[in-house]
C-alpha positions in Angstrom: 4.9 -28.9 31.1 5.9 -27.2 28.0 4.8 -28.8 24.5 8.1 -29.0 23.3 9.1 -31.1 26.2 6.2 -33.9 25.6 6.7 -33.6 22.3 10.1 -34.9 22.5 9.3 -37.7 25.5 6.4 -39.3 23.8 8.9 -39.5 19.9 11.7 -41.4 22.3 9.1 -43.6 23.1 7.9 -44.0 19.6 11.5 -44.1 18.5 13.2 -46.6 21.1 10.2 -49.0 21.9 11.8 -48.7 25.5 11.2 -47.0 27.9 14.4 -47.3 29.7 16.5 -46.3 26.8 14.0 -43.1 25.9 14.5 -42.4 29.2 18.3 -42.7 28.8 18.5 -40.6 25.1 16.8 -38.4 27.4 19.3 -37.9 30.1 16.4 -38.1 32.7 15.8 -41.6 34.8 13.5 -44.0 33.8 11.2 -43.9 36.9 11.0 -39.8 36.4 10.1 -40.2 32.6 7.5 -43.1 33.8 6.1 -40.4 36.6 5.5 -37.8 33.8 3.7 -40.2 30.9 1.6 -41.2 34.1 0.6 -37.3 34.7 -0.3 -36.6 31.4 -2.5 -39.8 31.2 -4.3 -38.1 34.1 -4.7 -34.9 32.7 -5.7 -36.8 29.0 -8.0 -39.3 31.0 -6.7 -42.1 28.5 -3.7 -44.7 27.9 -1.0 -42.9 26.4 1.6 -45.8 26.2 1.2 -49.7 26.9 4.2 -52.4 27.5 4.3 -55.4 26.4 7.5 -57.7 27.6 10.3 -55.5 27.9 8.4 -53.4 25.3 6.4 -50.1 24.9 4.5 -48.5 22.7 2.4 -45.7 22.0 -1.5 -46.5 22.4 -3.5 -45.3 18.9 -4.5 -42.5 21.4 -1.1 -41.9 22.1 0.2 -41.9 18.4 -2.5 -39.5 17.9 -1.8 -37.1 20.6 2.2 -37.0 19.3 0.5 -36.3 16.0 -1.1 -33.3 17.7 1.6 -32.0 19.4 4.0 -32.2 16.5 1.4 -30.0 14.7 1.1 -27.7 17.9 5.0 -27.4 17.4 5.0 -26.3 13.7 2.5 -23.9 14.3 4.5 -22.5 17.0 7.0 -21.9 15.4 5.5 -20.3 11.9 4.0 -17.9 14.4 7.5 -17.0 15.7 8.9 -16.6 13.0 5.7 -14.5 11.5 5.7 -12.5 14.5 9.6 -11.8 14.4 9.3 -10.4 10.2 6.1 -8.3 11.9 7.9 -7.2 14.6 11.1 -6.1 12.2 8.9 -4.7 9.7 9.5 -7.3 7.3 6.0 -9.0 7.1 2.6 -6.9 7.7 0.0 -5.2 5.3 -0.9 -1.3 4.5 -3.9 0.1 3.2 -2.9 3.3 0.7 -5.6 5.7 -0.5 -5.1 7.0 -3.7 -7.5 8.7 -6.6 -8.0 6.4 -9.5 -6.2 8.6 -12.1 -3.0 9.1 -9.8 -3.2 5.3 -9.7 -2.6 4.7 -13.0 0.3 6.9 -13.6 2.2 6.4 -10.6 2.0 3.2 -8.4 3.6 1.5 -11.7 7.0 3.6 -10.4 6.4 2.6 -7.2 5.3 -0.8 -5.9 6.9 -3.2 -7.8 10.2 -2.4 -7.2 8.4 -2.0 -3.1 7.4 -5.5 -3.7 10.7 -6.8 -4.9 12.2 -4.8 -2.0 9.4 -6.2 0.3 7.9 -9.4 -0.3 5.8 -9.9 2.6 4.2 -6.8 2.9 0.9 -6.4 1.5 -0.2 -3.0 -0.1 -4.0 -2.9 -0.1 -5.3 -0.2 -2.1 -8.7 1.7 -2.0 -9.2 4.0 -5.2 -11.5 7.3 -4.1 -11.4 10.7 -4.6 -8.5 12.3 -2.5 -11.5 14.3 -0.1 -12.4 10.8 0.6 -9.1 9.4 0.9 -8.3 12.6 3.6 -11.2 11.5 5.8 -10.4 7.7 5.9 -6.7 9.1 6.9 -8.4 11.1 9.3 -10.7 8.3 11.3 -7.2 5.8 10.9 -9.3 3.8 8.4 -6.7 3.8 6.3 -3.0 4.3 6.6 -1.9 6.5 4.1 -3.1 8.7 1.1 -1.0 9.4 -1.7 -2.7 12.7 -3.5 -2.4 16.2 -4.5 -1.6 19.8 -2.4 -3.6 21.6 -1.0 -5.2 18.8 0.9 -9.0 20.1 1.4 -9.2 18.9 5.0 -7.2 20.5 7.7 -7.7 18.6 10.8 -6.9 15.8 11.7 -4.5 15.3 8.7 -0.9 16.2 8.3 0.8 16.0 4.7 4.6 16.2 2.9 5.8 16.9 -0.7 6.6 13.3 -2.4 7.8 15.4 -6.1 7.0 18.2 -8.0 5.4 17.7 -11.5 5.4 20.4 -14.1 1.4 20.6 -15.7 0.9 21.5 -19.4 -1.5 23.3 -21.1 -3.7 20.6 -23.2 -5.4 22.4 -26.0 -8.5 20.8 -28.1 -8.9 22.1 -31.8 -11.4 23.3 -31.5 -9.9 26.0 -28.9 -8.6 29.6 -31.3 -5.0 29.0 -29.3 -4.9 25.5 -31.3 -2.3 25.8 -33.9 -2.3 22.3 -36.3 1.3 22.9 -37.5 3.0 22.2 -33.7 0.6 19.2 -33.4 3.0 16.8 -31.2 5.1 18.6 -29.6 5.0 20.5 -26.1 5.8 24.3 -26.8 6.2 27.3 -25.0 3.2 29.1 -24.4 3.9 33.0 -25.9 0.7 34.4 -25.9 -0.2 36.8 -23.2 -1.4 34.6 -20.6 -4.7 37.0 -20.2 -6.0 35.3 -23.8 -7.0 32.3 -21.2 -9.9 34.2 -19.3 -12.7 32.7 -19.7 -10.8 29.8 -22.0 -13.4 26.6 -21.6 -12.0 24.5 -18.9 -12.5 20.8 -18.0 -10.4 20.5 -14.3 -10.6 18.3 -11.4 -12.4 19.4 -8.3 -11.3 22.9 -7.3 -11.2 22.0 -4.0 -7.7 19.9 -3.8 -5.5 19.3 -5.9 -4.5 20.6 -9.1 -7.9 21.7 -9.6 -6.8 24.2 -7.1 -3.4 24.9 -8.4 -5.4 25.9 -11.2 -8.2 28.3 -9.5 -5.1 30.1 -7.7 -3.4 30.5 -10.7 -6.3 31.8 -12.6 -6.9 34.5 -9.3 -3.2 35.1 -9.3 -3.4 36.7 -12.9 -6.7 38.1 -12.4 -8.9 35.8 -14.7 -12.5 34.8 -14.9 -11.6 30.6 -14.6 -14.5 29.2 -16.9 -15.2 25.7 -16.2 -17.5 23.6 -18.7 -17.4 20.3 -16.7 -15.7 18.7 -13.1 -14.6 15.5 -13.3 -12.4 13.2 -10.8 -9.3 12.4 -12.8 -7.3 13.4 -14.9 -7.4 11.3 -17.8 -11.3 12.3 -17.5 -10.1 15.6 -18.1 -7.9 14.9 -21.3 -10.3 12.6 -22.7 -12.9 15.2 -22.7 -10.7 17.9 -23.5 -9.8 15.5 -26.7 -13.3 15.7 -27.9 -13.6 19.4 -28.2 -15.2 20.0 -24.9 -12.1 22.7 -23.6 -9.2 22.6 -22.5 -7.7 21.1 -19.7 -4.5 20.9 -17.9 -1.9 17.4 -17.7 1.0 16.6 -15.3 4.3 15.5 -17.0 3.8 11.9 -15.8 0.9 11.8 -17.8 1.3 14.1 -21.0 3.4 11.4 -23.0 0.3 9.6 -23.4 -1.2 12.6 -25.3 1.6 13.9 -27.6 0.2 11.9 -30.3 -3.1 13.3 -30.1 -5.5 15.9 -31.8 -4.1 18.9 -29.5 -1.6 21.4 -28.3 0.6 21.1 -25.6 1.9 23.7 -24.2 4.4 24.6 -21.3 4.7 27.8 -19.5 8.4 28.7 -18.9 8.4 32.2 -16.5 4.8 31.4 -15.4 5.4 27.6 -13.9 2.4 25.4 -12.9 3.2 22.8 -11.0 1.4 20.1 -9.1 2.4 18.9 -5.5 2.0 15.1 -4.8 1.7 14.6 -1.4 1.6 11.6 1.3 -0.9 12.0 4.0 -1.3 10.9 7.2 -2.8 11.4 10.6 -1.8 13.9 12.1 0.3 13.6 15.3 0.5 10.0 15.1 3.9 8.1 14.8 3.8 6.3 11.5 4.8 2.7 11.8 7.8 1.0 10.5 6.0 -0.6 7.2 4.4 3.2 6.8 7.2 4.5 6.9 9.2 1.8 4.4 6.2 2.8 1.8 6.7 6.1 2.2 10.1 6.3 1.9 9.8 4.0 -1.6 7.5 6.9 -2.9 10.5 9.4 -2.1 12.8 7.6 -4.2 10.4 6.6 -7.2 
């Protein structure tokens, strides 16, 4: 017998004090609802009801047992509806990798209006360097990655363009391209790009990234790239830069913060850097229906 069905023959009981008129709010026949209190006694191996006169009423075992069952019920049916917002992608949880410095400058864009969107979906981020972020992609770890083209890792993984971001040329002043009178303000860069060989640099990892962009740019116009120091983020990178350590290079998301600062910014107008954000996933897997909601919210940031 289904729960639902006790549930309602043991609260007639409780509600009429009769069997004969539970029985009859029931539309079943007296000696039937009788035959199935008797069963579950069985089954229960205790008194579920008692009569007294033309009376009856629920034993303190039975009052507990409805007490139970209206509990079973409730949970039942939190769980169908939990399991219908899962199975419509409206409830779940996703775990995004993304490197610390993207982080910051980014998921502000992002997940709050995906939360508004989305209430009961659950973003769990873990914060690592994007080669770390590929590989927990890779073992399905984790869901997705949010991070930088080239990805370093080839197998396994699969990536697409989320935007394009223009990256400016941060200069410390203690660099010889520093000029103190276009302080705070991003200008063109007119020198001959050949006066950056062998420029001090502080990038990300050459690897990924737009450490990369930067190596291939450097190889493209034939440069020596000198790097003084790797670090994992960007803000690293400009915060170093800032002390006099080299110069280093700033994705328009981020450069606003910077414009106020001891430095240069420059842009290059026929010579374009860019850096590639990129979602990554596992390769030839079908991304799920909360995946793909994410995703889609980083499209439209």
């Amino acid at each position: 017998m289904k729960n639902q069905q006790k549930l309602m023959y043991l609260e007639s009981i409780e509600l009429y004090s009769n069997i004969t008129k539970a029985a009859a709010h029931l539309f079943i026949s007296q000696p039937y609802l009788s035959k199935v209190i008797k069963q579950l006694e069985n089954e229960l191996e205790i008194k579920l009801i008692q009569s007294q006169g033309h009376q009856t009423f629920l034993t303190y075992a039975g009052q507990r047992y409805l007490f139970y069952l209206k509990e079973i019920d409730m949970i039942e049916r939190q769980m169908a509806k939990e399991l219908y917002l899962i199975r419509s992608d409206k409830k779940g949880e996703i775990t995004l990798g993304i490197n610390s410095g993207l982080a910051s400058s980014i998921l502000a864009n992002v997940l709050p209006k995906f939360n508004l969107e989305h209430p009961e979906i659950s973003v769990k981020l873990l914060e690592n360097n994007q080669n770390i972020s590929e590989q927990l992609v890779a073992s399905g770890d984790i869901d997705l990655a949010v991070g930088m083209a080239p990805i370093l890792y080839k197998d396994g993984i699969a990536s697409t363009t989320i935007y394009r971001d223009e990256l400016f040329l941060m200069i410390p002043t203690t660099s010889q391209l520093y000029n103190a009178e276009k302080r705070g303000q991003i200008i063109p860069f007119e020198y001959p790009i050949s006066v950056l060989d062998n420029e001090p640099l502080i990038l990300t990892p050459l690897e990924y990234g737009i450490g990369k962009t930067i190596a291939q740019f450097y190889e493209l116009h034939h440069m020596s790239l000198n790097q003084m120091i790797t670090t994992s983020t960007v803000p690293t990178a400009a915060s170093l830069s800032l002390s006099g350590m080299g110069a280093t290079f700033v994705p328009q998301t981020l450069i606003h913060r910077y414009l106020d600062k001891e430095c240069n910014v420059y842009h290059f107008h026929k010579n374009k850097l860019f850096s590639e954000y990129i979602m990554i996933y596992k390769k030839d897997v079908e991304l799920s229906g909360i995946a793909l909601l994410l995703y889609k919210a980083f499209l439209t940031k």
